[in-house]
N, C-alpha and C positions, 0 to 999 in steps of 0.2 A: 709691413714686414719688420720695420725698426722696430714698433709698437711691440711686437711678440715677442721678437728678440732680447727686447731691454724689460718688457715687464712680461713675462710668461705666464700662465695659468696655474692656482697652485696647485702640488700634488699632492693626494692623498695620500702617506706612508700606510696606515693601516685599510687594509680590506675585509675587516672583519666589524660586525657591531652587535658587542653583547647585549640580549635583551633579559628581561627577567623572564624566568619559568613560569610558562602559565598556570596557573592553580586549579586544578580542576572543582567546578562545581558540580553540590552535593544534594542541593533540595530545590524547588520550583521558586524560593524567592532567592537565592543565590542565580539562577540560573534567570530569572528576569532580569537583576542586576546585572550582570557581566553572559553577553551572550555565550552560549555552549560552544563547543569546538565541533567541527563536521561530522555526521558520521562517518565519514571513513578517515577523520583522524581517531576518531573513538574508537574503531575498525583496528586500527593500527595497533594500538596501546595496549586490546583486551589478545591483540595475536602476539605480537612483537616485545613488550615491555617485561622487560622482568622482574619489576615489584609486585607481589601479589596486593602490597597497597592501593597501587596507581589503579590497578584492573580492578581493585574491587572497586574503588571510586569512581572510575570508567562505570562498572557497572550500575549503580548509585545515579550517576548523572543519566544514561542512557534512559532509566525506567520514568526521569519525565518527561520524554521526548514524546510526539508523536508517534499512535500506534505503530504506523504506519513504519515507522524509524526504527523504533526502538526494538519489536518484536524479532526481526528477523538476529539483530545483533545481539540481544539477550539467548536467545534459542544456540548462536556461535558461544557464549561465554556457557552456556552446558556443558562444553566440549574444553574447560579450561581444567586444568593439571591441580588446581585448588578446590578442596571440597568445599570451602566457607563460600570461592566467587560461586560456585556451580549452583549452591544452595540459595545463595542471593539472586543467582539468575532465575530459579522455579521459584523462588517466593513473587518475584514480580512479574514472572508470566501466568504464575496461578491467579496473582491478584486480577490481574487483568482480564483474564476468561471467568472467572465469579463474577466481575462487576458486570460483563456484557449478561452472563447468565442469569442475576439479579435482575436486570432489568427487562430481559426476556419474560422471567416470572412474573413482572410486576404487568408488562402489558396483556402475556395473558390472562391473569386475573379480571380486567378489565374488558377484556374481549372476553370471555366467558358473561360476564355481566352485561353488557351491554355490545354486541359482536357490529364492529364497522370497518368498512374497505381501510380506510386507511392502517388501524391500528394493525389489520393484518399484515399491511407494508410494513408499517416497521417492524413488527415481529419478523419477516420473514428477512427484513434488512439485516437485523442483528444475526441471525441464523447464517447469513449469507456472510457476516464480517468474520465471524468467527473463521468461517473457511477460506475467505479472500486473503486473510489475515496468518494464515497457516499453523493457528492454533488447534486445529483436529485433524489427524489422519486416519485412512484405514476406514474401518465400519462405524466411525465416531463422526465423520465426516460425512460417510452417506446417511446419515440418519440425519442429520443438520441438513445439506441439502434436500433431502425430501422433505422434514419441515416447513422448507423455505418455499418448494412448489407448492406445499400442502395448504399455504397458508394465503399464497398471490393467487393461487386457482379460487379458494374462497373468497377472495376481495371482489374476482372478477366475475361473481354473478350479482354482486350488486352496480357496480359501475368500469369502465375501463377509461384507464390512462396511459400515457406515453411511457413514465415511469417503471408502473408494469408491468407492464409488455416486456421492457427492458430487461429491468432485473430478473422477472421470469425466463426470457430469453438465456440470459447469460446465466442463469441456473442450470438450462438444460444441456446449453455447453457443456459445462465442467459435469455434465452424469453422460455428455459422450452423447446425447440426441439431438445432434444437426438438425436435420430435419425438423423436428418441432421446433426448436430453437428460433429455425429462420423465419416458421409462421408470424414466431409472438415479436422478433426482430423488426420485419416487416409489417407487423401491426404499427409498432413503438416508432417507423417512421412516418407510415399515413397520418398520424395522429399529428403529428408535428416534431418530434424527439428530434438534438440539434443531430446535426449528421457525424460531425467531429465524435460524438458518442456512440451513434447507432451503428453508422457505415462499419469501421474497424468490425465489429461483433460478426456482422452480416456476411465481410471478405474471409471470417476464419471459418465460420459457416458453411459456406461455400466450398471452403480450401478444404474440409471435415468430410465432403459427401465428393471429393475430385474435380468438383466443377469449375477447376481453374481459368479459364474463359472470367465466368462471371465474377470472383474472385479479384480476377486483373481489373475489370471494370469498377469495382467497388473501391479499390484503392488507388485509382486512378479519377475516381470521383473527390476524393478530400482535396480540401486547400493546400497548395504548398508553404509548411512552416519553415522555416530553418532553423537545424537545430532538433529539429523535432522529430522524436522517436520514427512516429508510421514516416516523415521523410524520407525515413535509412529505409526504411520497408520499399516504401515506395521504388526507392531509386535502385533495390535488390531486381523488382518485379520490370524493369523498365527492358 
């Protein structure tokens, strides 16, 4: 007690510690350099900021993110008060859907020339990214999904895979047919397909044609993650 008495612990006067503004990166070797900021701090800056500078550089940095990232927050900067950001925004979603369309082109050319299981997979993958991707709506999207059956139904008179099954399956989800779905589902697990991928598909399945019963049994079959999305699922259905 003397000890604290005679020498006390020091105190911090200020509670505050200036840092520098982070600079937002603009092209893919800037952005190797100094990792990017979250998307939902990018999220933040292209809703909340009010330089159309910052947002157009928001928008700049987002288009080299992962599709996956970037597409849904470019499609929100459409919606920005700036016709230069909003213009920026469709330059880089356009680019995006050319390049998948590009190389659509390029493997049917090659499936026209030489027609094999696989090359139909990826042709019908990319058909499939486009719409997982929310780059098509409307009657632009059902023409892309039937593509996508059009072209796994062809793969599968030469040979079948888990893969397949799969991705054909989860095509016919999203056109609304349960019922085949769960066929090609249930194929893609005999085969071997991991369950963490198949199950979830098969439970919504299920849930699409009322058979909640089976349903509950399918997501009551996956591992428990923590943390992990189907766990909220899970512990909804419990």
């Amino acid at each position: 007690m003397l000890l604290v008495w005679f020498l006390p612990k020091q105190q911090h006067r200020s509670h505050w510690q200036s840092i520098e503004v982070l600079r937002l990166p603009s092209g893919p070797v800037d952005i190797m350099a100094h990792p990017p900021l979250g998307a939902g701090a990018l999220r933040d800056i292209l809703v909340h900021h009010d330089s159309p500078e910052q947002r157009s550089l928001a928008v700049s940095t987002i288009s080299h993110l992962p599709r996956k990232q970037s597409i849904p927050l470019l499609q929100l900067a459409l919606k920005d008060v700036s016709d230069d950001i909003r213009l920026l925004a469709y330059a880089a979603l356009e680019s995006i859907e050319n390049q998948i369309n590009e190389q659509i082109a390029c493997y049917q050319q090659r499936y026209e020339q030489q027609p094999h299981p696989d090359l139909a997979h990826v042709i019908a993958q990319h058909y499939w990214e486009l719409c997982y991707l929310g780059m098509a709506e409307g009657i632009l999207r059902k023409h892309y999904l039937a593509q996508a059956e059009q072209y796994l139904r062809g793969s599968f008179q030469h040979t079948g895979h888990a893969d397949y099954s799969l991705l054909l399956g989860r095509v016919l989800l999203e056109q609304q047919r349960p019922e085949e779905a769960m066929a090609y589902l249930k194929d893609a697990r005999q085969q071997g397909g991991q369950p963490e991928q198949v199950v979830p598909y098969l439970a919504e399945a299920a849930y699409q044609v009322k058979d909640y019963d089976q349903a509950r049994e399918y997501i009551f079959s996956l591992a428990d993650k923590s943390g992990n999305r189907l766990s909220q699922v899970k512990e909804y259905w419990l």
